[in-house]
DSSP file (Angstrom, degrees, kcal/mol; ACC not computed):
  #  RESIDUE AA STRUCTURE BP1 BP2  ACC     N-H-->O    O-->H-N    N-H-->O    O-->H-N    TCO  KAPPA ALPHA  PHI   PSI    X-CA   Y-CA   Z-CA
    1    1 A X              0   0    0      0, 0.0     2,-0.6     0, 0.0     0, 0.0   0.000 360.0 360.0 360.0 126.8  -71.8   -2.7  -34.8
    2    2 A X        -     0   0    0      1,-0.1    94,-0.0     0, 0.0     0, 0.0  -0.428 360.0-123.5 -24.9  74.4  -70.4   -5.8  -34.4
    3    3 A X        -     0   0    0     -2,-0.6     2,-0.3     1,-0.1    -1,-0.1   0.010  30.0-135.2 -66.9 157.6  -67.1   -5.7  -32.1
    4    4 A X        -     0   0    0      1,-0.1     3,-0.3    92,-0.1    -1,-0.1  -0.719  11.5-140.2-111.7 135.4  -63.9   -7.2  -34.0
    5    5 A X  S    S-     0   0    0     -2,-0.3     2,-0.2     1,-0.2    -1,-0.1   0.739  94.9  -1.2 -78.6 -11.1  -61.2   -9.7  -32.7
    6    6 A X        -     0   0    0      2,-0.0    30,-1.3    30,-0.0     2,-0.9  -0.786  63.3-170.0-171.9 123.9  -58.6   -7.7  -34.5
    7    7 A X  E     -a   36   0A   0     -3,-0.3     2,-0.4    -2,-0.2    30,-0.2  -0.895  15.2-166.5-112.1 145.8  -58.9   -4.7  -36.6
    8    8 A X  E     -a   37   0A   0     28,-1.4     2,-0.7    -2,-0.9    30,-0.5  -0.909  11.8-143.6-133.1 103.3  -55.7   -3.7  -38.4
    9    9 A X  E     -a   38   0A   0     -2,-0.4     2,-0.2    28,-0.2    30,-0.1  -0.733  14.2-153.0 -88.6 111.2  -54.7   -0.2  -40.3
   10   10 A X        -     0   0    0     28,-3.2    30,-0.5    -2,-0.7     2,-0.2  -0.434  29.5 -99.3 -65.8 132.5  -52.7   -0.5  -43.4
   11   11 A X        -     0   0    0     -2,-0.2    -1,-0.1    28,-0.1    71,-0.0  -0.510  58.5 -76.3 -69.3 156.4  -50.5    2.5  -44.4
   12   12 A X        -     0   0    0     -2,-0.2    29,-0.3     1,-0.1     2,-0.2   0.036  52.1-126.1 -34.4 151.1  -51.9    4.7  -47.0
   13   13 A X        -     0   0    0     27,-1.3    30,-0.9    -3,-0.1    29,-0.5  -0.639  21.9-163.6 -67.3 148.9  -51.8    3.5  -50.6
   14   14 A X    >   -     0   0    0     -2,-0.2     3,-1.2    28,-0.2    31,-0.2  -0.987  37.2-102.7-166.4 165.9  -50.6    5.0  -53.4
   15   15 A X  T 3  S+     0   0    0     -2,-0.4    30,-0.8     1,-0.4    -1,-0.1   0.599 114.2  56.3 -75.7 -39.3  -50.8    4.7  -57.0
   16   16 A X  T 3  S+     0   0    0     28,-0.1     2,-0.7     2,-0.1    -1,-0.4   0.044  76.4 120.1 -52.7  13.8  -47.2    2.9  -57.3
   17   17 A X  S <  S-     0   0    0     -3,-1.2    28,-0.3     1,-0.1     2,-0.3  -0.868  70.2-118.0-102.5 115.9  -48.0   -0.1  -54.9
   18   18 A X    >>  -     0   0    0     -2,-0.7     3,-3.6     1,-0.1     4,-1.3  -0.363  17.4-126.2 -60.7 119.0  -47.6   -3.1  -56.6
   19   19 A X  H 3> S+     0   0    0      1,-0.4     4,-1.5     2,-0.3     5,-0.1   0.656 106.6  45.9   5.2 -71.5  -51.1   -5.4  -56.9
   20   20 A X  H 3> S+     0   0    0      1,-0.3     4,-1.0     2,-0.2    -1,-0.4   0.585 102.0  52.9 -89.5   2.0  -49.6   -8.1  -55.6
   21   21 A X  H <> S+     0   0    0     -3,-3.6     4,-1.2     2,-0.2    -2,-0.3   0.637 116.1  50.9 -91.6 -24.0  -47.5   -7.1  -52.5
   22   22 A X  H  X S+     0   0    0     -4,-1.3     4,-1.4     2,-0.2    -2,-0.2   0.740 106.0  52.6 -78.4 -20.3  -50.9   -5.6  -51.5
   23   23 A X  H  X S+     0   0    0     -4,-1.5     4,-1.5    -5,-0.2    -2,-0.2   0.821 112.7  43.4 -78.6 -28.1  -52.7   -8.6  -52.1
   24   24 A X  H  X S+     0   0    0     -4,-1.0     4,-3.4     3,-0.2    -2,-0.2   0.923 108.4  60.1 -83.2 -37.8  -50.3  -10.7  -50.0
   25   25 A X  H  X S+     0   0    0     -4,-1.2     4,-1.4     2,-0.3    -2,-0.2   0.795 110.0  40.1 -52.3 -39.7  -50.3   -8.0  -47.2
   26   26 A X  H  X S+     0   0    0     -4,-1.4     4,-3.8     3,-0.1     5,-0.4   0.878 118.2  49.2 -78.8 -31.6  -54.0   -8.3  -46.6
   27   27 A X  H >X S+     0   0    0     -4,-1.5     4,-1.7     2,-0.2     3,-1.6   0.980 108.0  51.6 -65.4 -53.8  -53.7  -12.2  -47.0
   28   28 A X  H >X S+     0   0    0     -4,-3.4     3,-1.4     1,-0.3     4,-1.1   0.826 109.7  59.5 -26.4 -69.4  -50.6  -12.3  -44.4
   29   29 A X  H 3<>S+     0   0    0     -4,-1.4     5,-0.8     1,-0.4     3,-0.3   0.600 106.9  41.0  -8.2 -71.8  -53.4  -10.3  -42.4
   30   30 A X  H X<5S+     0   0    0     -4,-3.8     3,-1.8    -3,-1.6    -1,-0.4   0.734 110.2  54.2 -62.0 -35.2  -56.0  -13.0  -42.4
   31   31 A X  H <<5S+     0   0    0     -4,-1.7    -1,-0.3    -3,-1.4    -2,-0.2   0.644 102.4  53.0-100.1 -10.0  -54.1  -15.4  -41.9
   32   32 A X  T 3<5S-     0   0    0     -4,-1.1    -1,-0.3    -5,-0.4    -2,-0.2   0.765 130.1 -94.3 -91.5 -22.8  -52.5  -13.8  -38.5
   33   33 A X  T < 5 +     0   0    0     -3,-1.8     2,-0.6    -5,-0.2    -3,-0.2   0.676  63.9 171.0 111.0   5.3  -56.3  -13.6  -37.7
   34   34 A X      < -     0   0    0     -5,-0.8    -1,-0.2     1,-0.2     3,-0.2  -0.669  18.7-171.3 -75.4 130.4  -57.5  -10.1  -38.7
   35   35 A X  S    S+     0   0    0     -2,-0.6    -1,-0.2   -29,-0.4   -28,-0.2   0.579  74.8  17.0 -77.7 -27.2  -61.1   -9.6  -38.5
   36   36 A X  E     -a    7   0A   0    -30,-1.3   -28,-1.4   -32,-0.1     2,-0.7  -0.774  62.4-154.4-173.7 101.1  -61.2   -6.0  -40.3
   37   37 A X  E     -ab   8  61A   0     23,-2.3    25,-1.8   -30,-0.2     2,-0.3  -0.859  11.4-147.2 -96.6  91.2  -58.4   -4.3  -42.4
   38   38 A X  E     -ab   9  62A   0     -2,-0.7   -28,-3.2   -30,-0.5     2,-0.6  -0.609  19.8-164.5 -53.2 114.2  -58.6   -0.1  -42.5
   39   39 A X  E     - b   0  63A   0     23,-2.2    25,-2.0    -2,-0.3     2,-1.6  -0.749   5.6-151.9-101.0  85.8  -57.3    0.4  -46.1
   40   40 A X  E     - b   0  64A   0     -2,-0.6   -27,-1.3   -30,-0.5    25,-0.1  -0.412  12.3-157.3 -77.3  93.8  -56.2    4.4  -46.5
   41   41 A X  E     + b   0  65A   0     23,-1.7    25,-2.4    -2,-1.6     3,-0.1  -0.173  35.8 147.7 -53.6 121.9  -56.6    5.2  -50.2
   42   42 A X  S    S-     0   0    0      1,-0.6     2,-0.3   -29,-0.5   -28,-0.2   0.554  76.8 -17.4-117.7 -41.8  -54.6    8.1  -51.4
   43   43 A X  S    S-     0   0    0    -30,-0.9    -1,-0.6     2,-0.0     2,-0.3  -0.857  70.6-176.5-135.5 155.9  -54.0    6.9  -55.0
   44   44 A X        -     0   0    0     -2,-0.3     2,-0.1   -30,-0.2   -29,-0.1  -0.860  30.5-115.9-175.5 160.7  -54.2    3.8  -56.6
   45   45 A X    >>  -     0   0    0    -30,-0.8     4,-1.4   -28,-0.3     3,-1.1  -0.269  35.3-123.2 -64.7 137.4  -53.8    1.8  -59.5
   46   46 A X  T 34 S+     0   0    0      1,-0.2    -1,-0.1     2,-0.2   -31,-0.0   0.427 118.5  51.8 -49.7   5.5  -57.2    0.2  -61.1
   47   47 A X  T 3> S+     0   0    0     -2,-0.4     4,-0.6     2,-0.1    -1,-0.2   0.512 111.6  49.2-104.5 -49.2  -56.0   -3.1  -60.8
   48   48 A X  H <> S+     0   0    0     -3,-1.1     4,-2.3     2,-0.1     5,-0.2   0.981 113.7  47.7 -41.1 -79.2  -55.3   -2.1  -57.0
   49   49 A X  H  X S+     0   0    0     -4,-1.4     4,-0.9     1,-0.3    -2,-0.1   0.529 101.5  55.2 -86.2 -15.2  -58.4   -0.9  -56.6
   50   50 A X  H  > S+     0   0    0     -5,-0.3     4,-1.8     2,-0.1    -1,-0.3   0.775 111.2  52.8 -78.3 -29.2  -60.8   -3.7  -58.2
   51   51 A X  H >X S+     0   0    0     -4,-0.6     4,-1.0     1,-0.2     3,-0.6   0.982 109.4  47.9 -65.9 -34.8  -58.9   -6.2  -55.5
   52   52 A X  H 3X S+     0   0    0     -4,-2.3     4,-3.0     1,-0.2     9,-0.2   0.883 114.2  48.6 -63.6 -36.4  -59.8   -3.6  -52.3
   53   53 A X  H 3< S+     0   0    0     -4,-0.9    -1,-0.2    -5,-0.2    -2,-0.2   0.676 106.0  53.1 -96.2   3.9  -63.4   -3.5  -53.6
   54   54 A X  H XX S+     0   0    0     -4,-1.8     3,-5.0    -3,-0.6     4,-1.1   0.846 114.7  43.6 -88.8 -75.4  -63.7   -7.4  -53.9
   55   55 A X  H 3X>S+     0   0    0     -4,-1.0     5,-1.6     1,-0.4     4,-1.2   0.664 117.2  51.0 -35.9 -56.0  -62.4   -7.7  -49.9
   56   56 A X  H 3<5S+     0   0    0     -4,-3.0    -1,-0.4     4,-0.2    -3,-0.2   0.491 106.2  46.4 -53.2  -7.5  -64.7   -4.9  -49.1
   57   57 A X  H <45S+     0   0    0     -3,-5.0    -2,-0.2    -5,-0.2    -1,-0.2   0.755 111.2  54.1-102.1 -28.7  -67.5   -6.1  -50.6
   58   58 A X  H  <5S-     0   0    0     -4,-1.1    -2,-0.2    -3,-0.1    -3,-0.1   0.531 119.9-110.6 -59.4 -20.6  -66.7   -9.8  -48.7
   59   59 A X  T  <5S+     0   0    0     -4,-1.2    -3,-0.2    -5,-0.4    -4,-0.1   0.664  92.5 102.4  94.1  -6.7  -66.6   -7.7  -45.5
   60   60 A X  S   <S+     0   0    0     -5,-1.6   -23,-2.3   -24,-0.1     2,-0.3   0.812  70.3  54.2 -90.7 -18.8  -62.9   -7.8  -44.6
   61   61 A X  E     -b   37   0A   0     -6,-0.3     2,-0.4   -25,-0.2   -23,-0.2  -0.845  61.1-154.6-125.3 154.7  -61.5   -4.5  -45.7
   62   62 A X  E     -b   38   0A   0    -25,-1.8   -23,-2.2    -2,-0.3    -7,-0.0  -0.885  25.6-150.6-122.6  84.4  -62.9   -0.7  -44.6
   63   63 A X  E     -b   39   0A   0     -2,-0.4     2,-0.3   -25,-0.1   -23,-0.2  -0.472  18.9-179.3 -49.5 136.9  -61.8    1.6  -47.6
   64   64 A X  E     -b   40   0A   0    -25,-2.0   -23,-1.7     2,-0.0     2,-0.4  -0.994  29.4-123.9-136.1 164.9  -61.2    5.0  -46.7
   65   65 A X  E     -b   41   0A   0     -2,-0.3     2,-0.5   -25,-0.1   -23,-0.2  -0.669  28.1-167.3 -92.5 141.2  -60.0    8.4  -48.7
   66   66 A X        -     0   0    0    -25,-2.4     2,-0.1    -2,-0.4   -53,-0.0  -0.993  19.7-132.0-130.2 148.6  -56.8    9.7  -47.0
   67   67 A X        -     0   0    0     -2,-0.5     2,-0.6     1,-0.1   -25,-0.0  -0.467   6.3-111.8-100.6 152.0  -56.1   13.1  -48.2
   68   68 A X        -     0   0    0     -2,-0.1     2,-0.3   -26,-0.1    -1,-0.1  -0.746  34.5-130.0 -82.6 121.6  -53.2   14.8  -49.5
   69   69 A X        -     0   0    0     -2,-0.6     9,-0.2     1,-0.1     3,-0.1  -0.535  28.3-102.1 -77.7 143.5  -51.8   17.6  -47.2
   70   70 A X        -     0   0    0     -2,-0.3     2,-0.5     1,-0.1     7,-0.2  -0.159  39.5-114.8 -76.3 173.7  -51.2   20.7  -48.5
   71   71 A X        -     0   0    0      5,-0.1     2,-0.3     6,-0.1     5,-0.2  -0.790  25.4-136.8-107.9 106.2  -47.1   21.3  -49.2
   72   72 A X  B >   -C   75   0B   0      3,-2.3     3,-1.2    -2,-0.5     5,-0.1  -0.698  28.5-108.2 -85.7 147.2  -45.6   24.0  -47.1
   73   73 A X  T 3  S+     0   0    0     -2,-0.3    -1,-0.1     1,-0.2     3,-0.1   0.657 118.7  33.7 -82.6 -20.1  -43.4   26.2  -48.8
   74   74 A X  T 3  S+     0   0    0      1,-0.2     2,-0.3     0, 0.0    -1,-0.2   0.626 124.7  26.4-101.1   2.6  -40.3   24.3  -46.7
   75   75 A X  B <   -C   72   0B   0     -3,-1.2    -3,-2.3     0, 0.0     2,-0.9  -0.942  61.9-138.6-162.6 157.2  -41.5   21.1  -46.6
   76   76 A X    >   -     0   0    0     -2,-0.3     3,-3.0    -5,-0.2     2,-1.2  -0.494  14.2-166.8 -93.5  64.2  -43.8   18.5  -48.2
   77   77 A X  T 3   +     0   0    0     -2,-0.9     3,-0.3     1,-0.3    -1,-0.1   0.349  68.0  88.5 -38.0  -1.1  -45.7   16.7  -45.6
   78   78 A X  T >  S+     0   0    0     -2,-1.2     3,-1.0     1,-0.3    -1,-0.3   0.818  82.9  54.4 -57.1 -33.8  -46.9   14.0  -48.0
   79   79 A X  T <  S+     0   0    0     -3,-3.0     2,-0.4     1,-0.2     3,-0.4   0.879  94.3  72.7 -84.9  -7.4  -44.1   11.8  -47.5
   80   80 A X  T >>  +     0   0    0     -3,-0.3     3,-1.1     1,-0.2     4,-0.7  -0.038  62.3 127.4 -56.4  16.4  -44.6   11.8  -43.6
   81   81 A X  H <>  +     0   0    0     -3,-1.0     4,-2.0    -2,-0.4    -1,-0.2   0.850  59.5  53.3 -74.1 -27.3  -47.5    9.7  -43.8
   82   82 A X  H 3> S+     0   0    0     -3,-0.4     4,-0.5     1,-0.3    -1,-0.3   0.652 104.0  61.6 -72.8  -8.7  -46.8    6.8  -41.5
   83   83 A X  H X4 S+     0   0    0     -3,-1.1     3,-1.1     2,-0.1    -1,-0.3   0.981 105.2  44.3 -50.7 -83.6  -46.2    9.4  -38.9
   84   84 A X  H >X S+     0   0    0     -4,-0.7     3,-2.5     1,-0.3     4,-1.0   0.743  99.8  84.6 -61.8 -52.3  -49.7   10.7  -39.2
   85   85 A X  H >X S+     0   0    0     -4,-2.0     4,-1.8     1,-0.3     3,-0.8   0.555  79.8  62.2   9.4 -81.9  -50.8    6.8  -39.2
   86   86 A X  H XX S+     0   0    0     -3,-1.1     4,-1.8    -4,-0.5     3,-1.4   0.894 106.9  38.0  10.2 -95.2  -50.8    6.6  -36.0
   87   87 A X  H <> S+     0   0    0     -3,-2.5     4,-1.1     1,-0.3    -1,-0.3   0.777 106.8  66.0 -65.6 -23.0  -53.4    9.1  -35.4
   88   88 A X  H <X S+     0   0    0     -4,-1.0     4,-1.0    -3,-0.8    -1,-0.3   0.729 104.6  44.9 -77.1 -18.0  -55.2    8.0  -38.2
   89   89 A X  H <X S+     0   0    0     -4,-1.8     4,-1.7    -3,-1.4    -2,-0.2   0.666 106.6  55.7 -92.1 -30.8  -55.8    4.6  -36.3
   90   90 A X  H  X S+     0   0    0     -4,-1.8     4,-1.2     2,-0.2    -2,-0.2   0.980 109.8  45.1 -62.6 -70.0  -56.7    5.9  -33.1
   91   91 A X  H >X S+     0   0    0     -4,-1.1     3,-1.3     2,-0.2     4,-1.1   0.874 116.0  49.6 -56.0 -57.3  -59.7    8.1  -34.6
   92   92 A X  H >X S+     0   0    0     -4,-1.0     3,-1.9     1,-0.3     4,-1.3   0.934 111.8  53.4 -70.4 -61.5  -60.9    4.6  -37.0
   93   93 A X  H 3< S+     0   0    0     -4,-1.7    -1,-0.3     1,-0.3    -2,-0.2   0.621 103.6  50.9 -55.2 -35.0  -60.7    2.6  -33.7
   94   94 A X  H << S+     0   0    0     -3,-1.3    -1,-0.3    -4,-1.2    -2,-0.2   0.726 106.6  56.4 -65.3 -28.2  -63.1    5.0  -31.7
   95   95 A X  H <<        0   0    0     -3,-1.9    -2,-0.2    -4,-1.1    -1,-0.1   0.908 360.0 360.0 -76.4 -33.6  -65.7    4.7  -34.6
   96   96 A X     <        0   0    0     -4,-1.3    -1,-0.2   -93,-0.0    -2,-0.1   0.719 360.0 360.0 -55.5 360.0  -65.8    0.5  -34.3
């Protein structure tokens, strides 16, 4: 695989993220010089999700499913995702 001058991990998506604040967030991207965008899918809108699969099919973006965690009976670890980030970026970085 082909090493990358700058690989970048987006926080998750989700079904409420407007089109175009995701569409400028990957352009910002390029334009700083990212080579490879990790995109983590949790929901999204179809409108969302035809723009991810034109960049991915162009070779700049790495879709992935990110999963919903289950909901512990005192707290709901969904909204903690950018915590988990983190870790989610280290494990995608060992695979390039």
């Amino acid at each position: 695989m082909k090493r990358q001058k700058l690989v970048v991990c987006m926080a998750p998506t989700y079904a409420l993220i407007e089109w175009r604040i995701l569409l400028l967030g990957i352009e910002v991207w390029l334009a700083l010089g990212a080579t490879k965008i990790i995109i983590p899918i949790q929901s999204i809108s179809r409108d969302a999700f035809r723009i991810l699969l034109e960049y991915e099919r162009d070779g700049f973006v790495i879709l992935r499913h990110w999963p919903k965690w289950p909901i512990l009976s005192d707290k709901n670890p969904n909204g903690l995702v950018l915590s988990r980030g983190k870790i989610f970026v280290s494990l995608q970085l060992k695979q390039l």
